[in-house]
Steps between C-alpha positions, in 0.01 A plus 500: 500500500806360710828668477799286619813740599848286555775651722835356577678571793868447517627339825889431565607155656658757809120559575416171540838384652446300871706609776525784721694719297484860377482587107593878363571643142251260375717193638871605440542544898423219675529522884425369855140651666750609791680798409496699772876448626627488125354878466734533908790388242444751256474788708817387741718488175381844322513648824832394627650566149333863447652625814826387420479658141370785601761621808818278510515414122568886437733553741725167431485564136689835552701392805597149375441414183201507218494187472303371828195649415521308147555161638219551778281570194569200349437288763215706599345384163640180482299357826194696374487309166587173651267595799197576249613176296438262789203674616282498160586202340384121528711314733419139300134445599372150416148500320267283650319189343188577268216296657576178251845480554432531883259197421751318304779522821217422728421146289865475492529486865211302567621259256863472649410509873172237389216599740555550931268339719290759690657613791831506383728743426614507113839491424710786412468657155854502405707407138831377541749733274859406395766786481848427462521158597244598845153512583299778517108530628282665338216576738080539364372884621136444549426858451678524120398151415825424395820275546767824575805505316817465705639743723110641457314620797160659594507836602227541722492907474473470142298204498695362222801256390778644437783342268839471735325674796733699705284720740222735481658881578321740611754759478505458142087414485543189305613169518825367434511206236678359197434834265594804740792301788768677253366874546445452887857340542644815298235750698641428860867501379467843329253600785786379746799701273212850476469471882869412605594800260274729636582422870908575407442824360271619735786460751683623341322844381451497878820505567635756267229731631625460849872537407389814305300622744758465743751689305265786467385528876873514567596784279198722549412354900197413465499135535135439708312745232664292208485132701080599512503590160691163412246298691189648318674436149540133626158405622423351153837349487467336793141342430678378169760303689278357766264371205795368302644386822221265593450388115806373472471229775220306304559627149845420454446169763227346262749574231766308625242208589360504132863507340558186737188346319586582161844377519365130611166559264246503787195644553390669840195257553734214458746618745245571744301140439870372526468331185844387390620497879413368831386145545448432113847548473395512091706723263370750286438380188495826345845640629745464203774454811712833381406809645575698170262283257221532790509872460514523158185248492278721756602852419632461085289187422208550192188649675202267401170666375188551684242253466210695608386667186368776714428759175358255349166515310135331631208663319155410647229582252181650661156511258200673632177506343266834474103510375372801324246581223601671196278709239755463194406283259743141435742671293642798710720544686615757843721725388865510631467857611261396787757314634799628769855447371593219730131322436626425114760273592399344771178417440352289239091559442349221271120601384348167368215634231124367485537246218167420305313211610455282223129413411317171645297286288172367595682159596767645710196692712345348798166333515320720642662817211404294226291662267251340320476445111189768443613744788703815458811665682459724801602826381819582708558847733762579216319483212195709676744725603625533175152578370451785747 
């Protein structure tokens, strides 16, 4: 007897997904492989911003005003979100070409460029595109199989296309595309306002413990036992306003540059490739030539969906086949209380009963069976059976 048991096991599209990418939550975070400096980000941010809540916020809130600690919370959580936006989310990666549409562009191609003598180099794999009155190239990657879209690059981190490629972070762990350019733009400038804000009133709690201090050595004269006391509350101070110190010279420079590309709707990879400047001397096609309706396109324009399907289903049916012999007659059955609680459902066991053989004349037997006219049956090992 042959028992067939079906199982299906459910894969996600994420699983499955090329690239060099990272999947968690069962593909809601999608990241780069490289996270090692986005995990420095983290812990320079929490850091920085539990030392200041947890010594100068105090003290300013009862020497100044209530308010600073409230508005350093909310930008605290502000960059966080937008930080953790960025960093988990698809940036606008392309899919690459199932194997017959990779086919189809490659007969396409051969049929438009006609066949190259051997020897020679073919020509370029490029489509001429028309925006706003100019042309635009779209350029063949060889790795996705696919014509990219415009303003489209290959990361080659990620190992994918991504849709309006801007450049692949790794403070942020992630690439910067078409679907996340919004939250990095508004992660640097609150990052920039957190650390500018932090930097001020570190200076200043510094310098209303000194004037304090000061006041206090004077009246009671002991101004070198309370100046060492003053420089031991201020170690951590101090390491806050060196760190802030030194983030503000790239954080809140790369938001000036990206606030300079926004306004004339550019991307970083096209500034550096010098792609609406230098000797083309061609304008950007995509710059709306007012500086307000190019920020409301980049940063307040509709986000598109992802194209990826990465939750998406792909069952894969697996059948395996088991022998055993079984002492039940055609008509039972194994009962259900043999069986685990998980085996029920997942498992399907199909026992194919021993069906009769119907009888076979003398014509139907071979020559060499045939009985003749005058001569009787063998008894059969049943029927003898049956008689003992």
């Amino acid at each position: 007897m042959s028992v067939m048991v079906a199982r299906k096991k459910v894969v996600r599209k994420w699983e499955k997904l090329p690239g060099r990418n990272t999947f968690c939550c069962d593909g809601r975070i999608m990241m780069a492989r490289q996270k090692g400096i986005f995990y420095l980000t983290l812990f320079l941010i929490l850091g920085t911003c539990a030392l200041f809540f947890a010594f100068e916020c105090r003290y300013l809130a009862v020497q100044l005003s209530p308010a600073i600690p409230v508005f350093a919370a909310v930008l605290f959580l502000f960059a966080m979100a937008t930080l953790l936006r960025t960093s988990f989310s698809d940036p606008g990666v392309i899919p690459r070409a199932l194997p017959d549409e990779a086919a189809f562009i490659e007969m396409e191609i051969e049929a438009t460029n006609g066949t190259v003598p051997q020897g020679q180099r073919p020509p370029p794999r490029i489509k001429n595109f028309q925006i706003n009155n100019q042309i635009v190239k779209l350029k063949y990657c060889y790795t996705c199989k696919i014509f990219r879209p415009p303003r489209a690059s290959h990361c080659s981190i990620c190992d994918n296309c991504v849709e309006r490629f801007d450049h692949h972070c790794p403070w942020v762990g992630n690439c910067v595309g078409k679907r996340n350019y919004r939250y990095f733009y508004l992660f640097i400038l609150s990052l920039s306002l957190l650390t500018i804000y932090i930097f001020t009133f570190n200076i200043v709690y510094v310098a209303l413990k000194e004037e304090k201090l000061e006041f206090l050595g004077a009246i009671t004269g002991g101004v070198g036992l309370l100046s060492g006391c003053s420089k031991s509350l201020t170690v951590l101070t101090v390491l806050e306003v060196l760190i802030c110190f030194f983030t503000l010279w790239s954080v809140v420079g790369l938001t000036g540059f990206h606030t300079f590309l926004v306004a004339l709707n550019q991307t970083t990879n096209e500034d550096i490739k010098g792609s609406w400047t230098g000797k083309n001397r061609v304008q950007n096609p995509y710059s709306h030539g007012n500086i307000v309706k190019n920020c409301c396109e980049v940063l307040c324009g509709p986000l598109p969906p992802s194209v990826l399907d990465r939750r998406g289903i792909l069952q894969q049916e697996e059948s395996t086949a088991q022998e055993g012999s079984c002492s039940r007659g055609p008509g039972t059955q194994e009962p259900l209380a043999t069986q685990g609680p998980g085996q029920a459902q997942e498992a399907h066991c199909v026992l194919s009963p021993q069906v009769p053989a119907p009888p076979v004349s003398d014509t139907e037997m071979p020559e060499e069976k045939q009985r003749t006219p005058g001569e009787l049956p063998a008894p059969s090992l049943d029927a003898g059976r049956a008689e003992h």
